[in-house]
CHARMM-style PDB file with segment names, atoms N, HN, CA, C and O in Angstrom:
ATOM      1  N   UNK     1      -2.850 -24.283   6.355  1.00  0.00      PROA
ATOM      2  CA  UNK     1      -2.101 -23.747   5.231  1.00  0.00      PROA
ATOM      3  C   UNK     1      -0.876 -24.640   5.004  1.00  0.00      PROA
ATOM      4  O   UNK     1      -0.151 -25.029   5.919  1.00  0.00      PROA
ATOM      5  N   UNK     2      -0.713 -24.916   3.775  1.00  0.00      PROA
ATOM      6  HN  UNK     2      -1.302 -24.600   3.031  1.00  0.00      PROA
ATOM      7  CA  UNK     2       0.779 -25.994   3.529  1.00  0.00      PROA
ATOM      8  C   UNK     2       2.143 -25.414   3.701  1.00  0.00      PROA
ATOM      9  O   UNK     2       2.379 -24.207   3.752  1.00  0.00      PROA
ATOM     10  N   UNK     3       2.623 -25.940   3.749  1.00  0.00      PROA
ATOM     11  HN  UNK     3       2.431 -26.921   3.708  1.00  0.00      PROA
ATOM     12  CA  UNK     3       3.760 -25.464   3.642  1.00  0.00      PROA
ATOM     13  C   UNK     3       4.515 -25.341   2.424  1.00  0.00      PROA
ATOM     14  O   UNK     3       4.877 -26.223   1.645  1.00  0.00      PROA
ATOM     15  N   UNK     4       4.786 -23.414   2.375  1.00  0.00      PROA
ATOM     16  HN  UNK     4       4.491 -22.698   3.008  1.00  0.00      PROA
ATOM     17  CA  UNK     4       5.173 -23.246   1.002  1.00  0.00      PROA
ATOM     18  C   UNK     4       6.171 -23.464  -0.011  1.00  0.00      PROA
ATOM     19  O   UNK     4       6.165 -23.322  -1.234  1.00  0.00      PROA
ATOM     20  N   UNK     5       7.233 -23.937   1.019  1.00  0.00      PROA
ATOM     21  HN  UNK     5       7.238 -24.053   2.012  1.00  0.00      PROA
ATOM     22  CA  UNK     5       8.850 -24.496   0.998  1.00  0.00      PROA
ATOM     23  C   UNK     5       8.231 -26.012   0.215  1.00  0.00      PROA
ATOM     24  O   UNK     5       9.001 -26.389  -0.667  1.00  0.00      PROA
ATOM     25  N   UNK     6       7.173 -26.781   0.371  1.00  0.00      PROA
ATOM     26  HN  UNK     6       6.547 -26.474   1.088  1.00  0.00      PROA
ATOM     27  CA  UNK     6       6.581 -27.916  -0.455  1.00  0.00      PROA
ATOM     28  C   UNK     6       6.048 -27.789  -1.620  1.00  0.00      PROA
ATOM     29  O   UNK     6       5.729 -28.745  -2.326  1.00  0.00      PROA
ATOM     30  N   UNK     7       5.921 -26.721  -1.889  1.00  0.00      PROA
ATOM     31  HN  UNK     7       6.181 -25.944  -1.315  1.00  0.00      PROA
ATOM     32  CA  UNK     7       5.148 -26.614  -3.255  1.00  0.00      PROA
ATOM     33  C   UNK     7       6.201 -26.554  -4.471  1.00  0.00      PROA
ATOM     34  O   UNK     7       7.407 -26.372  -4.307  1.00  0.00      PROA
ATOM     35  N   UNK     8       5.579 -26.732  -5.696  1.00  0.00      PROA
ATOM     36  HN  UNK     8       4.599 -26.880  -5.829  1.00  0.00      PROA
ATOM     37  CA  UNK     8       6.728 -27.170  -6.353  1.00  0.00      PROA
ATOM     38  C   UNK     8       6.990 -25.491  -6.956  1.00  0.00      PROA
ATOM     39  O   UNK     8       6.696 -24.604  -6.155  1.00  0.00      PROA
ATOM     40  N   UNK     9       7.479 -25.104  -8.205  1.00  0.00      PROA
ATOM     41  HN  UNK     9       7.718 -25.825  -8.855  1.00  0.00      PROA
ATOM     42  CA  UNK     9       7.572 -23.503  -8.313  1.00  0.00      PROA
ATOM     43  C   UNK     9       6.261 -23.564  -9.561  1.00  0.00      PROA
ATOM     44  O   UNK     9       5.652 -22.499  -9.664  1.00  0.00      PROA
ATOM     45  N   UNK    10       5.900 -24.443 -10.279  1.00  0.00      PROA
ATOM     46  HN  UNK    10       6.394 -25.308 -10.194  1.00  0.00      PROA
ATOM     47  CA  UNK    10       4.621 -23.916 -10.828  1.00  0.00      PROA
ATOM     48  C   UNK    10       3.416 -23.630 -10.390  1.00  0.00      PROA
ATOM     49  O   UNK    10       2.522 -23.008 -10.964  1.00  0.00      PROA
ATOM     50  N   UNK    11       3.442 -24.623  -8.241  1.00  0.00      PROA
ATOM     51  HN  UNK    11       4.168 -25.129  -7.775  1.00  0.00      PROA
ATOM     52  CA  UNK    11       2.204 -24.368  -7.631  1.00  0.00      PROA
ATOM     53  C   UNK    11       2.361 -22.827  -7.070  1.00  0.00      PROA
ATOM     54  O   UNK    11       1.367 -22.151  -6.805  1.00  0.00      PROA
ATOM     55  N   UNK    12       3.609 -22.371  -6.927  1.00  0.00      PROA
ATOM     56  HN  UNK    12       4.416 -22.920  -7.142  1.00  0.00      PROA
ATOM     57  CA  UNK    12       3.853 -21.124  -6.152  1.00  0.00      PROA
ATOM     58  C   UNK    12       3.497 -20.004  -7.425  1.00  0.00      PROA
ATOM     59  O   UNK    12       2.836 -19.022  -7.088  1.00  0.00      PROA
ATOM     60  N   UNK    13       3.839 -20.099  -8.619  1.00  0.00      PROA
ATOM     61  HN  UNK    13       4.376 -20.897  -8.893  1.00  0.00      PROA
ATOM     62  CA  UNK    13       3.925 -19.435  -9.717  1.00  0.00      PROA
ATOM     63  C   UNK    13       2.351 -19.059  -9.553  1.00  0.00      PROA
ATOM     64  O   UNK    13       1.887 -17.939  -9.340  1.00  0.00      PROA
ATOM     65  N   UNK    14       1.648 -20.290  -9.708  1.00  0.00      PROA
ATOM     66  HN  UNK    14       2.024 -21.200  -9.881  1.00  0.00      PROA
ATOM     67  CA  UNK    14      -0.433 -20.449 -10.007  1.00  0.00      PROA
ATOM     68  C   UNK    14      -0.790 -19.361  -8.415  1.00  0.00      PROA
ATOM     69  O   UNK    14      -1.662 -18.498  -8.313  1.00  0.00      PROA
ATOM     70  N   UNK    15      -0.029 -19.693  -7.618  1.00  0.00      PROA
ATOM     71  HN  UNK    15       0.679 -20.394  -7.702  1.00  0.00      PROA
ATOM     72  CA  UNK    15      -0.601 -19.254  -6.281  1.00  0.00      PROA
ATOM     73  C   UNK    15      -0.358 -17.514  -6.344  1.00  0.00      PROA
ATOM     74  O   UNK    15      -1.103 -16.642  -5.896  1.00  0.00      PROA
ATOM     75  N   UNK    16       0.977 -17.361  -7.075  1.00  0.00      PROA
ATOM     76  HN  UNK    16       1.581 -18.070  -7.439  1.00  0.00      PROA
ATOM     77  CA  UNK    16       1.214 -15.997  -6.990  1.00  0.00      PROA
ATOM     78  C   UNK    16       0.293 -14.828  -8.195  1.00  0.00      PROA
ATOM     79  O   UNK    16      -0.080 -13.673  -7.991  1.00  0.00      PROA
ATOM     80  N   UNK    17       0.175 -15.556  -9.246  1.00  0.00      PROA
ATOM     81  HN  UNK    17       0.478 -16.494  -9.412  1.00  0.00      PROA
ATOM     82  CA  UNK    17      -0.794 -14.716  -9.911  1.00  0.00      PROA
ATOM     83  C   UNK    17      -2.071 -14.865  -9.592  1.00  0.00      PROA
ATOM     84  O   UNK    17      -2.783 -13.900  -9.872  1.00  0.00      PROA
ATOM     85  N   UNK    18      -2.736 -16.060  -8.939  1.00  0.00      PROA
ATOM     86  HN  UNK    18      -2.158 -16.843  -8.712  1.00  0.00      PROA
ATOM     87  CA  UNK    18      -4.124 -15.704  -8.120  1.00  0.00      PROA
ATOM     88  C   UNK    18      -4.019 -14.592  -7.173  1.00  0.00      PROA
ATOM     89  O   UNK    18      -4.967 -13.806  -7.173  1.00  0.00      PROA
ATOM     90  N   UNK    19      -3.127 -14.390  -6.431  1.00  0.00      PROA
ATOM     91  HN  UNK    19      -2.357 -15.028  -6.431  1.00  0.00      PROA
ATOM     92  CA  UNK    19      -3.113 -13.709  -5.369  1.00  0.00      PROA
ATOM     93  C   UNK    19      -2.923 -11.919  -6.094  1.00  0.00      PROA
ATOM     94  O   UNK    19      -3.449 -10.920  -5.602  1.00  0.00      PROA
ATOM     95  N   UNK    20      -2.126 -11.941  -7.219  1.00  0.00      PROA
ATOM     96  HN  UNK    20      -1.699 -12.752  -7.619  1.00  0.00      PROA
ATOM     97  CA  UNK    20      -2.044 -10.866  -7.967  1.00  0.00      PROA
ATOM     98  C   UNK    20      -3.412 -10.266  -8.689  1.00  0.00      PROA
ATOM     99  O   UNK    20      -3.609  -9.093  -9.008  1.00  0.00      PROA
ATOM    100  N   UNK    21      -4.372 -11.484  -8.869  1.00  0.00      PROA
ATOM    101  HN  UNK    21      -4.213 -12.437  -8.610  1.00  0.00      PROA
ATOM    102  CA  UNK    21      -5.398 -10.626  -9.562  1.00  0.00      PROA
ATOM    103  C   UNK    21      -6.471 -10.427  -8.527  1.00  0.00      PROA
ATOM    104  O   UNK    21      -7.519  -9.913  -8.918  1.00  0.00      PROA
ATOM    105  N   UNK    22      -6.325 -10.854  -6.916  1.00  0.00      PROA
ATOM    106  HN  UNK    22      -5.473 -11.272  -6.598  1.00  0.00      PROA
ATOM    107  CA  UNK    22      -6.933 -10.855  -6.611  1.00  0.00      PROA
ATOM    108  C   UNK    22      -6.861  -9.407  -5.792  1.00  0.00      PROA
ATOM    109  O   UNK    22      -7.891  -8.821  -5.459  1.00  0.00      PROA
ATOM    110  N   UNK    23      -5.595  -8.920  -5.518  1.00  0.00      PROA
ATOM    111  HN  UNK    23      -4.758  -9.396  -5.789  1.00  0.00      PROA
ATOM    112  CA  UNK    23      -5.407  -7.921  -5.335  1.00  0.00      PROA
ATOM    113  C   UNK    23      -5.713  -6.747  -5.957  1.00  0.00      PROA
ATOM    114  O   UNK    23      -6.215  -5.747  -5.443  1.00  0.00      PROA
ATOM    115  N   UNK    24      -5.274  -6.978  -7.472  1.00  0.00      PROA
ATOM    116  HN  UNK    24      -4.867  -7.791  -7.889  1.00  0.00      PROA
ATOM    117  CA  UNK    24      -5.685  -6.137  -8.834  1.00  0.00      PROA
ATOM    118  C   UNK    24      -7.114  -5.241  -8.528  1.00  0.00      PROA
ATOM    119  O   UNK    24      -7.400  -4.046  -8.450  1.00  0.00      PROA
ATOM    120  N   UNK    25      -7.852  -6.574  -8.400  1.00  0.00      PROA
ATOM    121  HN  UNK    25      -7.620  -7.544  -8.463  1.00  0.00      PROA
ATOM    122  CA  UNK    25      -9.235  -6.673  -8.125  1.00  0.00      PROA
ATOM    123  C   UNK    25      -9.821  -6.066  -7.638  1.00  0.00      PROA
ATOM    124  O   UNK    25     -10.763  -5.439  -8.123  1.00  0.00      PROA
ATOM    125  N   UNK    26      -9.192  -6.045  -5.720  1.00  0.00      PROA
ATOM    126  HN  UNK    26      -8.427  -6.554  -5.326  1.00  0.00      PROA
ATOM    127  CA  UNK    26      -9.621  -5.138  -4.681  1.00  0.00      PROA
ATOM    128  C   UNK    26      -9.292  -3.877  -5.475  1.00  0.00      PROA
ATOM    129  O   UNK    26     -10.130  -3.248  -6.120  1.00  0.00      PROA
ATOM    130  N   UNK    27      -7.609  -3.470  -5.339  1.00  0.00      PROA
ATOM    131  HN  UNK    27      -6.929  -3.981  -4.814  1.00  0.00      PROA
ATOM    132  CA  UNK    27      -7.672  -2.161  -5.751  1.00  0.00      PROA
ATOM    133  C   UNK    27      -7.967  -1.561  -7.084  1.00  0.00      PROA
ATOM    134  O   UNK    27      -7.103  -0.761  -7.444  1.00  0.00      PROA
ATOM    135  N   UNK    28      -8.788  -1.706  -7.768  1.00  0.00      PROA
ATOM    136  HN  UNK    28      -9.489  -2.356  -7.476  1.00  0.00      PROA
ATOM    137  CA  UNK    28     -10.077  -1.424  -8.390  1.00  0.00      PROA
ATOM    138  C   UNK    28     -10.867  -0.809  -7.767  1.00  0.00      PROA
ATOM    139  O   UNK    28     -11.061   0.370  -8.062  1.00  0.00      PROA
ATOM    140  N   UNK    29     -11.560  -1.408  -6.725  1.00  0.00      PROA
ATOM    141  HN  UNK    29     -11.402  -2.366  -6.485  1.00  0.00      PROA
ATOM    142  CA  UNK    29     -12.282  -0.893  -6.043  1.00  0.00      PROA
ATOM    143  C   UNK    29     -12.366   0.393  -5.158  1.00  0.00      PROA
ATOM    144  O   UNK    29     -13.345   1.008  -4.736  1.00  0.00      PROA
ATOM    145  N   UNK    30     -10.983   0.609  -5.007  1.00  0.00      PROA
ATOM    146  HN  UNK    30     -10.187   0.110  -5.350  1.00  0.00      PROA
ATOM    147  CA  UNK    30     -10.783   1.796  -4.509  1.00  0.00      PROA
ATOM    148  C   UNK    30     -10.655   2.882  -4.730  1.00  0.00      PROA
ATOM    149  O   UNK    30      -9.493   3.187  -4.996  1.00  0.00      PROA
ATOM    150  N   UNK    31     -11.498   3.823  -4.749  1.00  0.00      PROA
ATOM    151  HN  UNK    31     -12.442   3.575  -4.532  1.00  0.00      PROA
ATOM    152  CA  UNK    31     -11.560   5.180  -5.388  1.00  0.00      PROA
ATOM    153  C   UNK    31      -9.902   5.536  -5.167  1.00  0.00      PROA
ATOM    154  O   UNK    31      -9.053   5.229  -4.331  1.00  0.00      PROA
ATOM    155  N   UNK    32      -9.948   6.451  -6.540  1.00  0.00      PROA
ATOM    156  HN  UNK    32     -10.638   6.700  -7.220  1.00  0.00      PROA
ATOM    157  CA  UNK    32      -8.328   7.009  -5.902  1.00  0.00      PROA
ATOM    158  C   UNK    32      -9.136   8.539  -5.801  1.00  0.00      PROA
ATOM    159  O   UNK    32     -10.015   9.074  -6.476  1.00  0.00      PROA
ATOM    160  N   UNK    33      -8.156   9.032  -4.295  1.00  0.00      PROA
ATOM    161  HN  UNK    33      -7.441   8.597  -3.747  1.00  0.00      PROA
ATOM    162  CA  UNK    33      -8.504  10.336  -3.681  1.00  0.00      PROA
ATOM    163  C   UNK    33      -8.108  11.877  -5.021  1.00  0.00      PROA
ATOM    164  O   UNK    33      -7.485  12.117  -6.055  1.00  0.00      PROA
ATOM    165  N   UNK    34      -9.113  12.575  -3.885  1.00  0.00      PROA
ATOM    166  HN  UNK    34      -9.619  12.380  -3.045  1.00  0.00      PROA
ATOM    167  CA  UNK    34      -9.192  13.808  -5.479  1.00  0.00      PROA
ATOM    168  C   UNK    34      -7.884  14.512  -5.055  1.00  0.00      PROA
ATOM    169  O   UNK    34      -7.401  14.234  -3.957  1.00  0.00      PROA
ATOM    170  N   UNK    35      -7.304  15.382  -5.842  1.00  0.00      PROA
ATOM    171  HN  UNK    35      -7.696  15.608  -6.733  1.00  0.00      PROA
ATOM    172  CA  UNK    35      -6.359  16.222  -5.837  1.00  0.00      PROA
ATOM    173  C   UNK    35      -6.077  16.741  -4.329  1.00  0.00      PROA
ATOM    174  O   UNK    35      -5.083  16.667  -3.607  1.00  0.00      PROA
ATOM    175  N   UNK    36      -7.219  17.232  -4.175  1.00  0.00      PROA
ATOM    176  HN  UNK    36      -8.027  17.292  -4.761  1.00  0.00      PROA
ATOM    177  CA  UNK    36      -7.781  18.440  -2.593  1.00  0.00      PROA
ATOM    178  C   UNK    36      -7.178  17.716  -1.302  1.00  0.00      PROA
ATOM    179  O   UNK    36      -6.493  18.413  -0.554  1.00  0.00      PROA
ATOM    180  N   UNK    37      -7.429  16.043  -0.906  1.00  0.00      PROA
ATOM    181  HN  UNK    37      -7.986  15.477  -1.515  1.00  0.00      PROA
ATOM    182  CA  UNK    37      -6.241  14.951  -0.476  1.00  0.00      PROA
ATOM    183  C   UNK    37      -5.109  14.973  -0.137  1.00  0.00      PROA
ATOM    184  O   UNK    37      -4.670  15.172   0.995  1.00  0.00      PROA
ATOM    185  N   UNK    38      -4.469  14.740  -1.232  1.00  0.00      PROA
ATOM    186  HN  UNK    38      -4.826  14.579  -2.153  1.00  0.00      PROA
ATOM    187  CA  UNK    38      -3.151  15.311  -1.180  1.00  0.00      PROA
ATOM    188  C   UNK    38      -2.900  16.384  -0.723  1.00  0.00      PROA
ATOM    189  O   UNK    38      -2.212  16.448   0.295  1.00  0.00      PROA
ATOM    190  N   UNK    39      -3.372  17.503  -1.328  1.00  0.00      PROA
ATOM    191  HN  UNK    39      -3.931  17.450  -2.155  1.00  0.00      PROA
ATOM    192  CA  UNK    39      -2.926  18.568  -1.076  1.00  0.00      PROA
ATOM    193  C   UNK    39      -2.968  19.493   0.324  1.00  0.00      PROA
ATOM    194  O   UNK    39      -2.506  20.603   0.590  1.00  0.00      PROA
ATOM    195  N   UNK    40      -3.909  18.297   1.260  1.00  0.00      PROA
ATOM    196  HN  UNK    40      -4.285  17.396   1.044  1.00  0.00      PROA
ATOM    197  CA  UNK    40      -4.460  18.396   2.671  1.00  0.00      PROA
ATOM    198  C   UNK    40      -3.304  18.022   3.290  1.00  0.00      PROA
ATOM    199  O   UNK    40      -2.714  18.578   4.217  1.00  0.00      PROA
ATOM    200  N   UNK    41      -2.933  16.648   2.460  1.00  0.00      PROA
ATOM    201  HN  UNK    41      -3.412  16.197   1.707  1.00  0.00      PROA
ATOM    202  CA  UNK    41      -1.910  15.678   3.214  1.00  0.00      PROA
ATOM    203  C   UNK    41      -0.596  16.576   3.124  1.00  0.00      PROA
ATOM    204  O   UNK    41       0.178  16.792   4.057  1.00  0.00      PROA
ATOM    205  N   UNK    42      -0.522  16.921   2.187  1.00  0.00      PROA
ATOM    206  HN  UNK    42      -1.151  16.745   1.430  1.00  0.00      PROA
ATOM    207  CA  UNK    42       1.182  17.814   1.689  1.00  0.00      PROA
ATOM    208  C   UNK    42       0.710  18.812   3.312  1.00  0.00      PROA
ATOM    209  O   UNK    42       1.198  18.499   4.398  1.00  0.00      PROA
ATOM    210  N   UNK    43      -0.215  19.902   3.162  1.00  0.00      PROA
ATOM    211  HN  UNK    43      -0.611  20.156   2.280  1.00  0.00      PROA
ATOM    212  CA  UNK    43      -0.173  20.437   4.345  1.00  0.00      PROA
ATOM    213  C   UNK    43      -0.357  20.194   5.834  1.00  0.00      PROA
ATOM    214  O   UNK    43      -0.273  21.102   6.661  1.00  0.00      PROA
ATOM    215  N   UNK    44      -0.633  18.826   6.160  1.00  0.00      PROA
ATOM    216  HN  UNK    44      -0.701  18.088   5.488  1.00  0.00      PROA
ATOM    217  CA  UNK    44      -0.346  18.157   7.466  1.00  0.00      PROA
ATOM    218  C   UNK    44       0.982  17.825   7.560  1.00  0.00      PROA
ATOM    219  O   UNK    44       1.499  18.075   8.649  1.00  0.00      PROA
ATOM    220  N   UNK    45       1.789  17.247   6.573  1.00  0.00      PROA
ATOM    221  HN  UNK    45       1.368  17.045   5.688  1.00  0.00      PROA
ATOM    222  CA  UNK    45       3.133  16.879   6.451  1.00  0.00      PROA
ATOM    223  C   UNK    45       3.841  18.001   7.250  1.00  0.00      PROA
ATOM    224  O   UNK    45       4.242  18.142   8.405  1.00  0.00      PROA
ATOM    225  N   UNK    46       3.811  18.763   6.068  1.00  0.00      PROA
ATOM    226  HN  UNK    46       3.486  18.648   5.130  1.00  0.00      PROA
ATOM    227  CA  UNK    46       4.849  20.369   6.448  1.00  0.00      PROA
ATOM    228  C   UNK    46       4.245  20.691   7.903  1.00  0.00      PROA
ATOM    229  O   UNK    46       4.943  20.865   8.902  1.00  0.00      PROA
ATOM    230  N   UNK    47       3.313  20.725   7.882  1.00  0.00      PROA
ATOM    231  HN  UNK    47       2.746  20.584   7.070  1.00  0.00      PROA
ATOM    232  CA  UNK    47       2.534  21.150   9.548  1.00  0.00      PROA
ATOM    233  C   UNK    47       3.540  20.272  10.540  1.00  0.00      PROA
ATOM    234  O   UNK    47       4.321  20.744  11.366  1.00  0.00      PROA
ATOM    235  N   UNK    48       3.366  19.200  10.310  1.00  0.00      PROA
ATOM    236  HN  UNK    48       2.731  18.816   9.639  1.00  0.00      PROA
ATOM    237  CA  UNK    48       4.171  17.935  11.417  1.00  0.00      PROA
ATOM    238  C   UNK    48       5.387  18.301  11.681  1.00  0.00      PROA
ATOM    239  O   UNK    48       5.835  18.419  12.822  1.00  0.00      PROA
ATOM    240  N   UNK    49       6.175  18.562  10.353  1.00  0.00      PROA
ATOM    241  HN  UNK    49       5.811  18.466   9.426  1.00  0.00      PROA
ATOM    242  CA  UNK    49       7.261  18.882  10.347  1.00  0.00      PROA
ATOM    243  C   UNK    49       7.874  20.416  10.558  1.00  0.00      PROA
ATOM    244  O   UNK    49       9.066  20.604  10.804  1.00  0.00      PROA
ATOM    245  N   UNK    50       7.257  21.094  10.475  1.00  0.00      PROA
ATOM    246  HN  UNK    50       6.289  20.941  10.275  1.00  0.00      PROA
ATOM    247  CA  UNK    50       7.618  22.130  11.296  1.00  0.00      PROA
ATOM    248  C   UNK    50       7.431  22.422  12.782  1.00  0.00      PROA
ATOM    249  O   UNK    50       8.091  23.324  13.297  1.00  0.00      PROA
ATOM    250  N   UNK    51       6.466  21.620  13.578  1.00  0.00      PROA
ATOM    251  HN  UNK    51       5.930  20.887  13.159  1.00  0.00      PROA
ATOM    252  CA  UNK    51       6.174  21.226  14.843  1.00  0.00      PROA
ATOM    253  C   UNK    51       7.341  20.645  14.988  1.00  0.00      PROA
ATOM    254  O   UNK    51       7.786  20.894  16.109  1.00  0.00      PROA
ATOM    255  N   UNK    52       8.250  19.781  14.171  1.00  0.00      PROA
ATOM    256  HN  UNK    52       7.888  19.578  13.261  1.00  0.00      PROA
ATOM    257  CA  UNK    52       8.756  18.736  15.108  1.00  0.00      PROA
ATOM    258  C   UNK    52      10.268  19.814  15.268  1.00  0.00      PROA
ATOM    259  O   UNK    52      10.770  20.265  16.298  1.00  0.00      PROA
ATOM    260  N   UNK    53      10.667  19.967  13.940  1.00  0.00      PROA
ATOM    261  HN  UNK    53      10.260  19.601  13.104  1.00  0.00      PROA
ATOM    262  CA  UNK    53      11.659  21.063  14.568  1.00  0.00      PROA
ATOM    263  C   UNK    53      11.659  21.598  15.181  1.00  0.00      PROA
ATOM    264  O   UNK    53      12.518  21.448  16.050  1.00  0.00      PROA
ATOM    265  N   UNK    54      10.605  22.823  15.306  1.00  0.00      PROA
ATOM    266  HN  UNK    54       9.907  22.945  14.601  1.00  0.00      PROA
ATOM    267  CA  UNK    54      10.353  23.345  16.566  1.00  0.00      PROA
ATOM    268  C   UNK    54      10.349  23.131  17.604  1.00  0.00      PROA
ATOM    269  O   UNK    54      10.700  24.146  18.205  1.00  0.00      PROA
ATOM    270  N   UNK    55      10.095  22.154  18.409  1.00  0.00      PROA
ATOM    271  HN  UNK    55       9.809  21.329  17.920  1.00  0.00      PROA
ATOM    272  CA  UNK    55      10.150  21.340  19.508  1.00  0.00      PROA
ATOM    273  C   UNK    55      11.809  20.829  19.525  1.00  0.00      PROA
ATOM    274  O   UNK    55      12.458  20.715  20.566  1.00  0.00      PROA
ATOM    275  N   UNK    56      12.263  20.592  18.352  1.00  0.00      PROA
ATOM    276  HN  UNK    56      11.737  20.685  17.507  1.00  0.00      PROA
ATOM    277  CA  UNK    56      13.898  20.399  18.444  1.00  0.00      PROA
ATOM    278  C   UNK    56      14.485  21.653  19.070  1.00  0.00      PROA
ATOM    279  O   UNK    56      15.166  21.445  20.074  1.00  0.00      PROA
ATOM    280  N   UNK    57      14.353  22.937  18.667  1.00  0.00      PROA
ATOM    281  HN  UNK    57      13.800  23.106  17.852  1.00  0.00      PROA
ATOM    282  CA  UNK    57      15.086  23.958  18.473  1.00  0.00      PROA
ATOM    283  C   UNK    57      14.757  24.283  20.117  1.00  0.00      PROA
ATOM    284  OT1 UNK    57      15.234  25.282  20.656  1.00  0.00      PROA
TER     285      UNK     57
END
């Protein structure tokens, strides 16, 4: 890999929007999670967090 401190700023510019669509790209691919997800996650959160106080108190 070159060194990026060598590149001039239009090779870094070309390098950074390849890398942007290539990302784009992937996350495309990724389903986004259904509502039910979250709403699992919101209740593991609060779960965690009421464990952890608890264990404070």
């Amino acid at each position: 890999m070159p060194d990026l401190s060598l590149l001039s700023d239009d090779e870094l510019r070309e390098r950074r929007i390849a890398l942007s669509q290539s990302l784009t790209a992937a996350a495309d691919l990724i389903p986004t999670p259904s509502p039910s997800f979250f709403e699992k996650l919101q209740r593991d959160i609060e779960a965690a967090a009421a464990e952890w106080i608890a264990r404070r108190s």
